[in-house]
PDB file of N, CA, C and O in Angstrom:
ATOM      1  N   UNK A   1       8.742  -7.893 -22.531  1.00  0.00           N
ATOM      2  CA  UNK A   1       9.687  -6.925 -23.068  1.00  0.00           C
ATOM      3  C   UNK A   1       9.748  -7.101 -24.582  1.00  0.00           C
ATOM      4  O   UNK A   1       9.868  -8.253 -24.998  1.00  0.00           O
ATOM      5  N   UNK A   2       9.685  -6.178 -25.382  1.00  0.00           N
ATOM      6  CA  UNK A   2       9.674  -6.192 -26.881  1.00  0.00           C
ATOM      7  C   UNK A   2      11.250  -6.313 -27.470  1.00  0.00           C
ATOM      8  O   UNK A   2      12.218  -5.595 -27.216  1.00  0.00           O
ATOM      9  N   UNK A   3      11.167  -7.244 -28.168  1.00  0.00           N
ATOM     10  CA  UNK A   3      12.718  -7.462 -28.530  1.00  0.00           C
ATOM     11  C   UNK A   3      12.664  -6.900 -29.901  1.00  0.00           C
ATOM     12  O   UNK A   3      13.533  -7.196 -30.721  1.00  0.00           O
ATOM     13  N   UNK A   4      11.672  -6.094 -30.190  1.00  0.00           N
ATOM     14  CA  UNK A   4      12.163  -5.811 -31.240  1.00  0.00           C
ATOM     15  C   UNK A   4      12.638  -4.288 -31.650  1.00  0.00           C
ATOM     16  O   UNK A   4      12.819  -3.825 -32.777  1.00  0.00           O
ATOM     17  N   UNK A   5      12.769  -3.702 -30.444  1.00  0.00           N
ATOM     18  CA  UNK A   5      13.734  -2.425 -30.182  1.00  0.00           C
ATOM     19  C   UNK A   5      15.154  -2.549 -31.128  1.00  0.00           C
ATOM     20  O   UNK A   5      15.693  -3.640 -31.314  1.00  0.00           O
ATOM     21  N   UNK A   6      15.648  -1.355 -31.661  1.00  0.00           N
ATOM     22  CA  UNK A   6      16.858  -1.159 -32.203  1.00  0.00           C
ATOM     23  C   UNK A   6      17.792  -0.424 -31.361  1.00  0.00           C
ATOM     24  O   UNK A   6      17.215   0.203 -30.473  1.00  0.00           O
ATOM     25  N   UNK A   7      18.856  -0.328 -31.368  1.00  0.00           N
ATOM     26  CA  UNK A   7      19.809   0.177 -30.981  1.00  0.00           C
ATOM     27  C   UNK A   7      19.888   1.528 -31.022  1.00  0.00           C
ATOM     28  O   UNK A   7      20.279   2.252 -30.107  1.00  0.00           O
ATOM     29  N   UNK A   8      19.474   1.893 -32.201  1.00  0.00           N
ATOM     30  CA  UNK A   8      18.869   3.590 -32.883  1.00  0.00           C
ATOM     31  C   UNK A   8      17.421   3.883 -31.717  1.00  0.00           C
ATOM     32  O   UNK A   8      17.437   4.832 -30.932  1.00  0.00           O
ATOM     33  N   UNK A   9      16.531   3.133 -31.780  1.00  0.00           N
ATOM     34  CA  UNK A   9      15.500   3.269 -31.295  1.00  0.00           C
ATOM     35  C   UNK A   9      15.343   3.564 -29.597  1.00  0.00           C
ATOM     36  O   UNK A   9      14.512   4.282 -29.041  1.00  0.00           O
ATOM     37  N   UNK A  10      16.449   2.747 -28.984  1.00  0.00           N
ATOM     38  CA  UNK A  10      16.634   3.372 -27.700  1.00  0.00           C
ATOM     39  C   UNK A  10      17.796   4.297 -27.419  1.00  0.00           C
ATOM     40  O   UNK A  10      18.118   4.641 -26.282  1.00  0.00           O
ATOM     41  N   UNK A  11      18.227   4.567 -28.205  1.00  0.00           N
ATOM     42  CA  UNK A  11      19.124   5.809 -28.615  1.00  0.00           C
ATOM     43  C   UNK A  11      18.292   7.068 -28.195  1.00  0.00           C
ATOM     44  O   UNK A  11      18.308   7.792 -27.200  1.00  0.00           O
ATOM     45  N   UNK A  12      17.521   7.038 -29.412  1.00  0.00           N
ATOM     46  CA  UNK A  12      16.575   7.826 -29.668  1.00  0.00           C
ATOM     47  C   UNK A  12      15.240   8.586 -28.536  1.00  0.00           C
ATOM     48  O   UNK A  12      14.722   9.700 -28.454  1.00  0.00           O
ATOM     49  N   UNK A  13      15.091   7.268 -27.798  1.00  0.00           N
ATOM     50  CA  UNK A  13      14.207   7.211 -26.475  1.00  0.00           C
ATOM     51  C   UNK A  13      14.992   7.496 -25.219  1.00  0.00           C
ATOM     52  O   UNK A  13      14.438   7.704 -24.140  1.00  0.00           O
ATOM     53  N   UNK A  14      16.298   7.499 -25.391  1.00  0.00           N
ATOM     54  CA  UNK A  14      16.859   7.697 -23.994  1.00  0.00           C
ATOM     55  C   UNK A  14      17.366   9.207 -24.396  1.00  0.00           C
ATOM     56  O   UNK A  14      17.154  10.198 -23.699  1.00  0.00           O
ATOM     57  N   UNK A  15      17.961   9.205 -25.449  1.00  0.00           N
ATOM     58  CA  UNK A  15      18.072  11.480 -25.628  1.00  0.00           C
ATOM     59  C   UNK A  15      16.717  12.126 -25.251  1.00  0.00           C
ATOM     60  O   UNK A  15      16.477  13.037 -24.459  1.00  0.00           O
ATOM     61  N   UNK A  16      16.091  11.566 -25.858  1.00  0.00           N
ATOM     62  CA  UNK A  16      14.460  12.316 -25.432  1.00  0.00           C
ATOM     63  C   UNK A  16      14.175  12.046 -24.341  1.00  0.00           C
ATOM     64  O   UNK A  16      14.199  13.225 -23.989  1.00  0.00           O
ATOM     65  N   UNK A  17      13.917  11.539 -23.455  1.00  0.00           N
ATOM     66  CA  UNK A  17      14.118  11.399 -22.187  1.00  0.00           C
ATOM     67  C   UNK A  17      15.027  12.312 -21.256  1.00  0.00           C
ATOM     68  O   UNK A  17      14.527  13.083 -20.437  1.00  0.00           O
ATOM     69  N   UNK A  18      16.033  12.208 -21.390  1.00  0.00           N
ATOM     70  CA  UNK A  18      17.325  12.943 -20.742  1.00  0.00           C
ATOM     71  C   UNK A  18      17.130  14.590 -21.309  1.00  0.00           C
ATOM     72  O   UNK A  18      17.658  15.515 -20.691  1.00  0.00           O
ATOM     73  N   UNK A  19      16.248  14.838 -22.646  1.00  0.00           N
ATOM     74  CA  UNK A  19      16.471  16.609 -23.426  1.00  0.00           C
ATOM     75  C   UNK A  19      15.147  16.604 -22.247  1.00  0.00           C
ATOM     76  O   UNK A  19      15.197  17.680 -21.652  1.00  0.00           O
ATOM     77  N   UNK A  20      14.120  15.840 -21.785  1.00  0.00           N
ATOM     78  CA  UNK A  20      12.945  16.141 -21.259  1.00  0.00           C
ATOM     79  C   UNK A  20      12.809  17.061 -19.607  1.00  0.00           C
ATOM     80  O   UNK A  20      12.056  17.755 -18.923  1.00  0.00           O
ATOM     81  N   UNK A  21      14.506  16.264 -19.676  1.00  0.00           N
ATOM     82  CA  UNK A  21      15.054  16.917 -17.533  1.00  0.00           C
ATOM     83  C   UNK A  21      15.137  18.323 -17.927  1.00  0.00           C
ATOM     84  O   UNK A  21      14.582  19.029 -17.086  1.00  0.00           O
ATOM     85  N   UNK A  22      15.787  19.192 -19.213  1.00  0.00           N
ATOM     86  CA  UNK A  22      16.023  20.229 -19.278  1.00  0.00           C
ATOM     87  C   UNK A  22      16.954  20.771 -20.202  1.00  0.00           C
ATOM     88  O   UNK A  22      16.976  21.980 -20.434  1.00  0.00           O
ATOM     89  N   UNK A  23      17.749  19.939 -20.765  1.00  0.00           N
ATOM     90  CA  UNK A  23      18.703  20.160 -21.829  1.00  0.00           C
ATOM     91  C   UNK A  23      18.152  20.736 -23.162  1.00  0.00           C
ATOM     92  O   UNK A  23      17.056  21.147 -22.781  1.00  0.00           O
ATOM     93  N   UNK A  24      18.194  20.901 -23.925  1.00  0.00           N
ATOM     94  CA  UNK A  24      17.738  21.569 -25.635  1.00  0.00           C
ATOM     95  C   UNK A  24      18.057  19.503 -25.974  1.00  0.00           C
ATOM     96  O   UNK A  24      18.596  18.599 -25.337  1.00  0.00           O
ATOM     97  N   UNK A  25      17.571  19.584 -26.889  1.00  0.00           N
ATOM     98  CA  UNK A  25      17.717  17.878 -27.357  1.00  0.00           C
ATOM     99  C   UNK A  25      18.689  17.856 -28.080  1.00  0.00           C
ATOM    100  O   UNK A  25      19.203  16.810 -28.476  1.00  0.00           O
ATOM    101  N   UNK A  26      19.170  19.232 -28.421  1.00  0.00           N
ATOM    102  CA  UNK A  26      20.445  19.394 -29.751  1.00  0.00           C
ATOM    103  C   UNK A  26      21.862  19.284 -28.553  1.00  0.00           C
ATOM    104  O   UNK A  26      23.050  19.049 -28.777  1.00  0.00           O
ATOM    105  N   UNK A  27      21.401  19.461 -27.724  1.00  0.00           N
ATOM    106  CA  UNK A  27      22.656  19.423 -27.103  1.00  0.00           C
ATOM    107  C   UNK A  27      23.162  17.990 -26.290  1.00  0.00           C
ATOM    108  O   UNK A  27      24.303  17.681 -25.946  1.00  0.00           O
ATOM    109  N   UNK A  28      21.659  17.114 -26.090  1.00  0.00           N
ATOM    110  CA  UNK A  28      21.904  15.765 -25.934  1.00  0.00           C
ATOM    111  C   UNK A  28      22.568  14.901 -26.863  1.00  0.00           C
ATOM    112  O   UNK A  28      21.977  14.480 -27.857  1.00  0.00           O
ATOM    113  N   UNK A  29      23.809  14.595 -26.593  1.00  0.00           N
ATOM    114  CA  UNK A  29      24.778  13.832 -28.016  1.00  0.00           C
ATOM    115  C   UNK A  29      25.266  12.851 -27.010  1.00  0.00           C
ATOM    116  O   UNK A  29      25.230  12.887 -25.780  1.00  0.00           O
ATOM    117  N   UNK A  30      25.800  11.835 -27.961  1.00  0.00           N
ATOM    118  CA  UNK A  30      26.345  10.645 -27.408  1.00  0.00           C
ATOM    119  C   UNK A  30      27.423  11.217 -26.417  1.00  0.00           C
ATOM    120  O   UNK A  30      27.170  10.708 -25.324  1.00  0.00           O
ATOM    121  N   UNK A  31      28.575  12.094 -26.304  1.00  0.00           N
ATOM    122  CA  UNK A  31      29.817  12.647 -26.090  1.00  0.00           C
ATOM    123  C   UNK A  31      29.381  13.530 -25.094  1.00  0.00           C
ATOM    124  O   UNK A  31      30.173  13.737 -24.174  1.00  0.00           O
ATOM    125  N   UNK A  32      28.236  14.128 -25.073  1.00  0.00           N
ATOM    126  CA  UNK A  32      27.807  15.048 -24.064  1.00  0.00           C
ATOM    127  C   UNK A  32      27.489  14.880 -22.618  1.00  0.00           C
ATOM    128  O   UNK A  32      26.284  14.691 -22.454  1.00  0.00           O
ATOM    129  N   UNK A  33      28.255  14.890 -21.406  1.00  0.00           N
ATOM    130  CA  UNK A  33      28.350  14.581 -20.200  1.00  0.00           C
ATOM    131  C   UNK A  33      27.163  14.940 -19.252  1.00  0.00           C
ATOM    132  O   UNK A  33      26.772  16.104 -19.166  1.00  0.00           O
ATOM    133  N   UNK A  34      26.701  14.113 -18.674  1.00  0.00           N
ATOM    134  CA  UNK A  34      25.577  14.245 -18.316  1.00  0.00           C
ATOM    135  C   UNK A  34      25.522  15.555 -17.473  1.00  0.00           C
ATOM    136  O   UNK A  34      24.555  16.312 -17.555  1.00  0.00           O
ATOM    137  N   UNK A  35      26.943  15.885 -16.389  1.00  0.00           N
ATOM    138  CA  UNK A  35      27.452  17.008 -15.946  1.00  0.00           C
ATOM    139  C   UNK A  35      26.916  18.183 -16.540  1.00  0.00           C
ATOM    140  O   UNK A  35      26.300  19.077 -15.959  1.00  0.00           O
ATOM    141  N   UNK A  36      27.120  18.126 -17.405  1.00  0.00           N
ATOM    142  CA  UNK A  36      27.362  19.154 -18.853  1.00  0.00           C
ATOM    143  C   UNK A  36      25.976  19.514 -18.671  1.00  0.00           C
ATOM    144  O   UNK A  36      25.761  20.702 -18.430  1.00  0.00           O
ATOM    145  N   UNK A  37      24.856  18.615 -18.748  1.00  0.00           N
ATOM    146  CA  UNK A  37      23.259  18.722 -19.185  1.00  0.00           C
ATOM    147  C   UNK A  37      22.580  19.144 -18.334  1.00  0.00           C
ATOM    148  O   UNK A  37      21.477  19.672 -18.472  1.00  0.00           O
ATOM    149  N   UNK A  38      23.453  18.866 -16.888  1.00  0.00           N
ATOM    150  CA  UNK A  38      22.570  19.285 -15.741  1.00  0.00           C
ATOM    151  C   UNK A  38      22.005  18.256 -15.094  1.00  0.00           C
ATOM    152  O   UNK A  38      21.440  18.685 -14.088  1.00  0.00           O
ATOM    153  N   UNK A  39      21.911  17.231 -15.196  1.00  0.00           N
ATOM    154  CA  UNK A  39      21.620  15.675 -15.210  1.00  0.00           C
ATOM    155  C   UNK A  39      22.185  15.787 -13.812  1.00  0.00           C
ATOM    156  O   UNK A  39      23.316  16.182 -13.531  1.00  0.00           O
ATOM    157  N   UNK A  40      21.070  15.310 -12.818  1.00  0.00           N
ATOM    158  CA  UNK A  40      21.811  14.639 -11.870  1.00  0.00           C
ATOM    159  C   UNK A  40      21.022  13.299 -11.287  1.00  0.00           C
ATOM    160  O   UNK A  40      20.449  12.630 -12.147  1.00  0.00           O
ATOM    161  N   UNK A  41      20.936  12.842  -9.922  1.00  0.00           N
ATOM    162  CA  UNK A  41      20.924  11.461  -9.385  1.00  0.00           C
ATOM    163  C   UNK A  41      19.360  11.550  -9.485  1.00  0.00           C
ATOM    164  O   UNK A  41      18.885  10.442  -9.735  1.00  0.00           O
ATOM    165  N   UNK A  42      18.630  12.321  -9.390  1.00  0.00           N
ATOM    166  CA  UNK A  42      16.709  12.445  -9.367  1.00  0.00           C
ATOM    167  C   UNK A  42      16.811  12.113 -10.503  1.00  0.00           C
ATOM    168  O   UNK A  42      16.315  11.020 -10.776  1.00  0.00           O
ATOM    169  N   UNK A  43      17.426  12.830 -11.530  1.00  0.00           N
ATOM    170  CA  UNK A  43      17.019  12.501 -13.085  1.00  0.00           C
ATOM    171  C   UNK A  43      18.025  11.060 -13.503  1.00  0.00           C
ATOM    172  O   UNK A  43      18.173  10.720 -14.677  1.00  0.00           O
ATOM    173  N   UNK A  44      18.398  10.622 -12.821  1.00  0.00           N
ATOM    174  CA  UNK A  44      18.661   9.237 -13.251  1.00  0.00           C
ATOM    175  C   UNK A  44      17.634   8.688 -12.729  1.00  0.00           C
ATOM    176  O   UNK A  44      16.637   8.601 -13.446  1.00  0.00           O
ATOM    177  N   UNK A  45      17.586   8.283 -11.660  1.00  0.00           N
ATOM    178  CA  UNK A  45      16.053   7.644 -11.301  1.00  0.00           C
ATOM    179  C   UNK A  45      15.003   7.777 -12.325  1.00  0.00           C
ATOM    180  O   UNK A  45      14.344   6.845 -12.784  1.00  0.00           O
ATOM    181  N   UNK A  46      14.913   8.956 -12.626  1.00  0.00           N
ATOM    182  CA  UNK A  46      13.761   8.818 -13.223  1.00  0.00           C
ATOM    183  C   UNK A  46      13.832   7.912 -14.854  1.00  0.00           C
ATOM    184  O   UNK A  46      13.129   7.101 -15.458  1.00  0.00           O
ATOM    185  N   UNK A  47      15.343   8.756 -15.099  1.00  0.00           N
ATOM    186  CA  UNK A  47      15.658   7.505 -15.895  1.00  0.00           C
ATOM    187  C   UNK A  47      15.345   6.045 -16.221  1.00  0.00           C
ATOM    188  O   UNK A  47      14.970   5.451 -17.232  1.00  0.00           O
ATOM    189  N   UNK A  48      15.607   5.749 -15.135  1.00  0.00           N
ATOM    190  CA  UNK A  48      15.779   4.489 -14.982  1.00  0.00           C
ATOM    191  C   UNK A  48      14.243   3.907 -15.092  1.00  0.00           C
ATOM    192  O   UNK A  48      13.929   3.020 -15.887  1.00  0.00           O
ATOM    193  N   UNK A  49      13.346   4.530 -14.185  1.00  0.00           N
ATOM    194  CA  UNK A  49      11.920   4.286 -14.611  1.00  0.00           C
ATOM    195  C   UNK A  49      11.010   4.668 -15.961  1.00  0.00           C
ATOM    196  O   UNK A  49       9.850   4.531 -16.351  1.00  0.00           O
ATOM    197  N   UNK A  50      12.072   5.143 -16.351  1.00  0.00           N
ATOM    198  CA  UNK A  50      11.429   5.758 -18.199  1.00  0.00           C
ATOM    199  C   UNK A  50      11.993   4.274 -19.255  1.00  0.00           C
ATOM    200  O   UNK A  50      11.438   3.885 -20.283  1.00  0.00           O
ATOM    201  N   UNK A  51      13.246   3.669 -18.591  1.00  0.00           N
ATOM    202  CA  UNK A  51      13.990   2.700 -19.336  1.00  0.00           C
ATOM    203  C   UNK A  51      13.590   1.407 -18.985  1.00  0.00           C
ATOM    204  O   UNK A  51      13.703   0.440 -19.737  1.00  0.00           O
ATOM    205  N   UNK A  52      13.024   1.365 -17.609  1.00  0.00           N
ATOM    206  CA  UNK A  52      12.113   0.277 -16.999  1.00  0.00           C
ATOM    207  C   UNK A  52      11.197   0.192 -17.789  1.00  0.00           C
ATOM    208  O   UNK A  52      11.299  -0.818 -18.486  1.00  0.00           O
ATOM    209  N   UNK A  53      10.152   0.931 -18.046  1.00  0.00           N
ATOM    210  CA  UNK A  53       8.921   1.064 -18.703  1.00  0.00           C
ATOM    211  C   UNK A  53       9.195   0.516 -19.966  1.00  0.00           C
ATOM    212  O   UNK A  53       8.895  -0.652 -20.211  1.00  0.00           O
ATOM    213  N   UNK A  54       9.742   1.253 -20.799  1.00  0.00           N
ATOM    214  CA  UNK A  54       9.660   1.512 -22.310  1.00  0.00           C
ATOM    215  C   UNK A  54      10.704   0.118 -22.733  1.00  0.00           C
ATOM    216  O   UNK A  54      10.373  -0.596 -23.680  1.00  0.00           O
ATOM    217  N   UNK A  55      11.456  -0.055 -22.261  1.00  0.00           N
ATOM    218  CA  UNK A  55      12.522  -0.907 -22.305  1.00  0.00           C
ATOM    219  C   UNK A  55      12.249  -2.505 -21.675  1.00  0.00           C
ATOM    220  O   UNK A  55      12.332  -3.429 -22.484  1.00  0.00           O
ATOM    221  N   UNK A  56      11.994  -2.755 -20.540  1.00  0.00           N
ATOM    222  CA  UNK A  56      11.821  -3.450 -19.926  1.00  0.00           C
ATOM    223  C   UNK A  56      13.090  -3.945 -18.843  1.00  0.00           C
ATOM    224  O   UNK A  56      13.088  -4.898 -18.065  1.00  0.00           O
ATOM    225  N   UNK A  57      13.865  -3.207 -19.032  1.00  0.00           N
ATOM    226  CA  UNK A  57      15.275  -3.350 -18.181  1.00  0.00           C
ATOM    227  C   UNK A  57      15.196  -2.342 -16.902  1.00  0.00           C
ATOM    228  O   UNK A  57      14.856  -1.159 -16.902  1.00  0.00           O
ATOM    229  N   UNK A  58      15.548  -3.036 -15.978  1.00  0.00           N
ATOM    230  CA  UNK A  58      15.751  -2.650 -14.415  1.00  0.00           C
ATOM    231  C   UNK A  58      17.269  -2.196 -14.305  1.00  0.00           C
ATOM    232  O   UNK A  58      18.209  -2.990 -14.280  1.00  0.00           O
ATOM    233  N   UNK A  59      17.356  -1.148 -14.258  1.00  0.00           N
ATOM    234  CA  UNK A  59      18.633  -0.013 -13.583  1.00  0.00           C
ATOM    235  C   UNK A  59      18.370   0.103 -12.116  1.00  0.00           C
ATOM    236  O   UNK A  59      17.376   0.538 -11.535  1.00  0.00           O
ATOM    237  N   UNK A  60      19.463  -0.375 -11.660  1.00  0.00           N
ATOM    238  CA  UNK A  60      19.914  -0.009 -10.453  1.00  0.00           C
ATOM    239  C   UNK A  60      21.064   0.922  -9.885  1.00  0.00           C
ATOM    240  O   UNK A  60      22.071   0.498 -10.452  1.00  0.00           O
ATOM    241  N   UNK A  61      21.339   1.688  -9.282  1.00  0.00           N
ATOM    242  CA  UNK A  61      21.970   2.604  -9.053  1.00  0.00           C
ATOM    243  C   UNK A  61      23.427   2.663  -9.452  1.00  0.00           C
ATOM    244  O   UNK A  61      24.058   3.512 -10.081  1.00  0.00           O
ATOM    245  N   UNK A  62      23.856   1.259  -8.781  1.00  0.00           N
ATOM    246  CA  UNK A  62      25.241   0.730  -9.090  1.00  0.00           C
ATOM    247  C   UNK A  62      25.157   0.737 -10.742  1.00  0.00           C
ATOM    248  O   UNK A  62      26.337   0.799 -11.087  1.00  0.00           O
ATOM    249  N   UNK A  63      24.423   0.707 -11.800  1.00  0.00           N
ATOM    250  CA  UNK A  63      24.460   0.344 -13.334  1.00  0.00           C
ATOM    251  C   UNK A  63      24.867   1.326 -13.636  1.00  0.00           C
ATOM    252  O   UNK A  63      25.622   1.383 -14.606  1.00  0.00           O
ATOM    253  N   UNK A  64      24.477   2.621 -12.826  1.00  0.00           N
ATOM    254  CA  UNK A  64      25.092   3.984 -13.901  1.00  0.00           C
ATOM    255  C   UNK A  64      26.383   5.142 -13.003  1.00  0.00           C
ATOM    256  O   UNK A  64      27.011   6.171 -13.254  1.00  0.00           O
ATOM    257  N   UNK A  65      26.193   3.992 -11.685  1.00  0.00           N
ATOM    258  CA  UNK A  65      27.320   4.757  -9.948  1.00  0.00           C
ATOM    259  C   UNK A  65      28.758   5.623 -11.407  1.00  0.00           C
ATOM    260  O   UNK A  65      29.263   6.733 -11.241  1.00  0.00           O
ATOM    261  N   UNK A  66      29.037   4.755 -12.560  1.00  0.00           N
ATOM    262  CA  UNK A  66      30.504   5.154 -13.225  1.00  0.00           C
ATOM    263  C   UNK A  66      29.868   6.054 -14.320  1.00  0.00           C
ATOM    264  O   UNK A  66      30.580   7.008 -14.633  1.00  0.00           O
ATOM    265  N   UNK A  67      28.796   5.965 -14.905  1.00  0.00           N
ATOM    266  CA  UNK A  67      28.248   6.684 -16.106  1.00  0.00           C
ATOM    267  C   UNK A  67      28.565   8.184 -16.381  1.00  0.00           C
ATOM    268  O   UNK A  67      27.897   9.106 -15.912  1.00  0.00           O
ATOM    269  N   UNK A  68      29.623   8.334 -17.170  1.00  0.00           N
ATOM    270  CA  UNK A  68      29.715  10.200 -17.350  1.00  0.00           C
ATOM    271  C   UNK A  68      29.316  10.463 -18.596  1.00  0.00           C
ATOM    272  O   UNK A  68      29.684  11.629 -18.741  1.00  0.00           O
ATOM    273  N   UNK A  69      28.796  10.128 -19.596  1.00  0.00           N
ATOM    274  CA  UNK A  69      28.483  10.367 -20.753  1.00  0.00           C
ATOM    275  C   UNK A  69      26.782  10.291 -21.343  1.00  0.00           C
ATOM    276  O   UNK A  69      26.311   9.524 -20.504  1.00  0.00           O
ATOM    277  N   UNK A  70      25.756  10.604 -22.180  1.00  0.00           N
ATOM    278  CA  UNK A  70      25.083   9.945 -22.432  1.00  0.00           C
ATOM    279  C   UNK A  70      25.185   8.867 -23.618  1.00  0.00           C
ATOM    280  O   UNK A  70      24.052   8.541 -23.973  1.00  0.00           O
ATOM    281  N   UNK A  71      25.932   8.385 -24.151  1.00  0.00           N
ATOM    282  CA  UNK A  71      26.852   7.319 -24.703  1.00  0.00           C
ATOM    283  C   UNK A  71      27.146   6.242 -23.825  1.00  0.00           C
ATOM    284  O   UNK A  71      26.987   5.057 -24.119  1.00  0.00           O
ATOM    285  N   UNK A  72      27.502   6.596 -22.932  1.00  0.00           N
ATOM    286  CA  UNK A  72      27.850   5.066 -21.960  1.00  0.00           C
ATOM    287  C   UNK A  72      26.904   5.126 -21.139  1.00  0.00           C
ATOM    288  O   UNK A  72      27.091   4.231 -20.315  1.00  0.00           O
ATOM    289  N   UNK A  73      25.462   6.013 -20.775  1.00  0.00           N
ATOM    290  CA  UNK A  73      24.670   5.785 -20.080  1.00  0.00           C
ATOM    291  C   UNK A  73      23.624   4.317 -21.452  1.00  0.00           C
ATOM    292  O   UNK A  73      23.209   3.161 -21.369  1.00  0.00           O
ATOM    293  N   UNK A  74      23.651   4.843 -21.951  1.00  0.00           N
ATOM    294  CA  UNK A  74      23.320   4.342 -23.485  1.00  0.00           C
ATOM    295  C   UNK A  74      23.508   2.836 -23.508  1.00  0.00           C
ATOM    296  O   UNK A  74      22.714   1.979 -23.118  1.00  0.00           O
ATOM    297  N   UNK A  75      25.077   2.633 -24.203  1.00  0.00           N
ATOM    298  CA  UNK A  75      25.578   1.615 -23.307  1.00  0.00           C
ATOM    299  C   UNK A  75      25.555   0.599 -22.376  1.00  0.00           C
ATOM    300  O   UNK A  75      25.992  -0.508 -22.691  1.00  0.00           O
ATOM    301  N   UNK A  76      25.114   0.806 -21.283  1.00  0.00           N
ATOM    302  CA  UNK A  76      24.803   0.311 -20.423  1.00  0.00           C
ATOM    303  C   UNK A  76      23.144  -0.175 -20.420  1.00  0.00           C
ATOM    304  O   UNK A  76      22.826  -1.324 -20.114  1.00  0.00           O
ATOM    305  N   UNK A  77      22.211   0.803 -20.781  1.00  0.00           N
ATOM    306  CA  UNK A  77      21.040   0.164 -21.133  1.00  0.00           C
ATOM    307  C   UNK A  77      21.075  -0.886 -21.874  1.00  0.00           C
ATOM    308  O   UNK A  77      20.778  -1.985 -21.406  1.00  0.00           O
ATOM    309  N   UNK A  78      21.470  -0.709 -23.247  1.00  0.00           N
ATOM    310  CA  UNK A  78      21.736  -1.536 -24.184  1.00  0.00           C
ATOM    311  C   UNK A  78      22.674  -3.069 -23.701  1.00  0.00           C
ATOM    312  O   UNK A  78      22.222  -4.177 -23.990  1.00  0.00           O
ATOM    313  N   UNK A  79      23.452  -2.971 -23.260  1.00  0.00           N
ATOM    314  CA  UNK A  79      24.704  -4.316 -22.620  1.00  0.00           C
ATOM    315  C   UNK A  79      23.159  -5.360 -21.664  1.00  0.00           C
ATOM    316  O   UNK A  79      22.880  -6.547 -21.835  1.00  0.00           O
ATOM    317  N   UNK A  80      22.384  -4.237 -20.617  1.00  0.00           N
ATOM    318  CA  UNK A  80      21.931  -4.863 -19.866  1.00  0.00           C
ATOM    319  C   UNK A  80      20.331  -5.590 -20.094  1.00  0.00           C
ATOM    320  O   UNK A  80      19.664  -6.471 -19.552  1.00  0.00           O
ATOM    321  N   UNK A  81      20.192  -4.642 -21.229  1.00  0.00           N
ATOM    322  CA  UNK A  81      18.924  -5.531 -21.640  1.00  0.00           C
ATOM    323  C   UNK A  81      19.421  -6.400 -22.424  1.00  0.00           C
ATOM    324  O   UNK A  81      18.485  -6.693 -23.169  1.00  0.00           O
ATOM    325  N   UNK A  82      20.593  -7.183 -22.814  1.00  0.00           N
ATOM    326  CA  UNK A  82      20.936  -7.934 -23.806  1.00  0.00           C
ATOM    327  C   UNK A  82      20.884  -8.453 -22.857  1.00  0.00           C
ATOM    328  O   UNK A  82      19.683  -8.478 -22.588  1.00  0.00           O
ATOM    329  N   UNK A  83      21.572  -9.068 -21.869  1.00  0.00           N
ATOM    330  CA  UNK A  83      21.238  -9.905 -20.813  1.00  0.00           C
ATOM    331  C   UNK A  83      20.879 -10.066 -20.244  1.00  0.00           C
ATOM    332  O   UNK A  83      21.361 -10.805 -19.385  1.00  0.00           O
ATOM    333  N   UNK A  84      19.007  -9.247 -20.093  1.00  0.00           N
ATOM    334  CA  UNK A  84      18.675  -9.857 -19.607  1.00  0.00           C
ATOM    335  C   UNK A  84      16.979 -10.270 -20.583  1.00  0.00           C
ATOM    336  O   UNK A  84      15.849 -10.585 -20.211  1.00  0.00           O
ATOM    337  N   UNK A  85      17.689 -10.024 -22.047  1.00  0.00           N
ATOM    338  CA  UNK A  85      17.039 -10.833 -23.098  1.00  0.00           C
ATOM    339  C   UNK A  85      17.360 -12.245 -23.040  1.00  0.00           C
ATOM    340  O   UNK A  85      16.525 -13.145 -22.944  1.00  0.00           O
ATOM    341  N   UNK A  86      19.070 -12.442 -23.127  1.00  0.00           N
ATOM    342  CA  UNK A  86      19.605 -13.811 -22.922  1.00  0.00           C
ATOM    343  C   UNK A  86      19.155 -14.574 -22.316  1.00  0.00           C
ATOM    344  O   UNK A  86      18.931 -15.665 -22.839  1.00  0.00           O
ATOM    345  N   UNK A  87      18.720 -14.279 -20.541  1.00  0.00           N
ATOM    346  CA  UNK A  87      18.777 -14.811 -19.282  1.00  0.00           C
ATOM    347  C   UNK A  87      16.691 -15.405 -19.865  1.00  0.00           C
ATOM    348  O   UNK A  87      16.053 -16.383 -19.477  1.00  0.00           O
ATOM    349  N   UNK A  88      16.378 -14.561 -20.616  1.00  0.00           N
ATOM    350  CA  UNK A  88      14.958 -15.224 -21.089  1.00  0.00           C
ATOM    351  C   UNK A  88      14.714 -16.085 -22.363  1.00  0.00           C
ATOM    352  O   UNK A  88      13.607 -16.199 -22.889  1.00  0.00           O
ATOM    353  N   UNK A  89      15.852 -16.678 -22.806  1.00  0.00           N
ATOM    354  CA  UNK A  89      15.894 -17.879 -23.950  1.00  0.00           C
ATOM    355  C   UNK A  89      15.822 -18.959 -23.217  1.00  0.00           C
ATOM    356  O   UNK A  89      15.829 -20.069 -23.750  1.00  0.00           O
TER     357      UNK A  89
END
């Protein structure tokens, strides 16, 4: 897993990702509900295997079961690859 990802950088990779299900990318914002985008449980999965890949972090269903935002989907990538950067020191 590359630790040398930014915070901006998977920002950046997870809007593009999520504008890719069907949204305009202008309308993918931190505040913008995944509801809102059209986003549903297929396109988390797939998510999750776009964030697996590129990221190296494993999402499991339960990681995003509360997620209404793409901000706290965000979030949650970010929290969980920190630990499980940690869990590899």
């Amino acid at each position: 897993m590359s630790e040398t990802k930014t915070r901006e950088e998977i920002t950046e990779g997870i809007c593009d990702a999520l504008a890719s299900f069907g949204p305009d990318r202008d309308q993918v914002t931190l505040d913008a509900t995944l509801a809102d985008l059209d986003i549903d449980s297929l396109d988390l999965v797939e998510l999750a295997q776009i964030v697996d890949e590129q990221y190296g972090v494993r999402l499991e269903a339960i990681d995003l079961k509360d997620v209404e935002t793409v901000g706290q989907a965000i979030d949650v990538v970010i929290a969980k690859r920190e630990r499980t950067l940690a869990g590899q020191a």
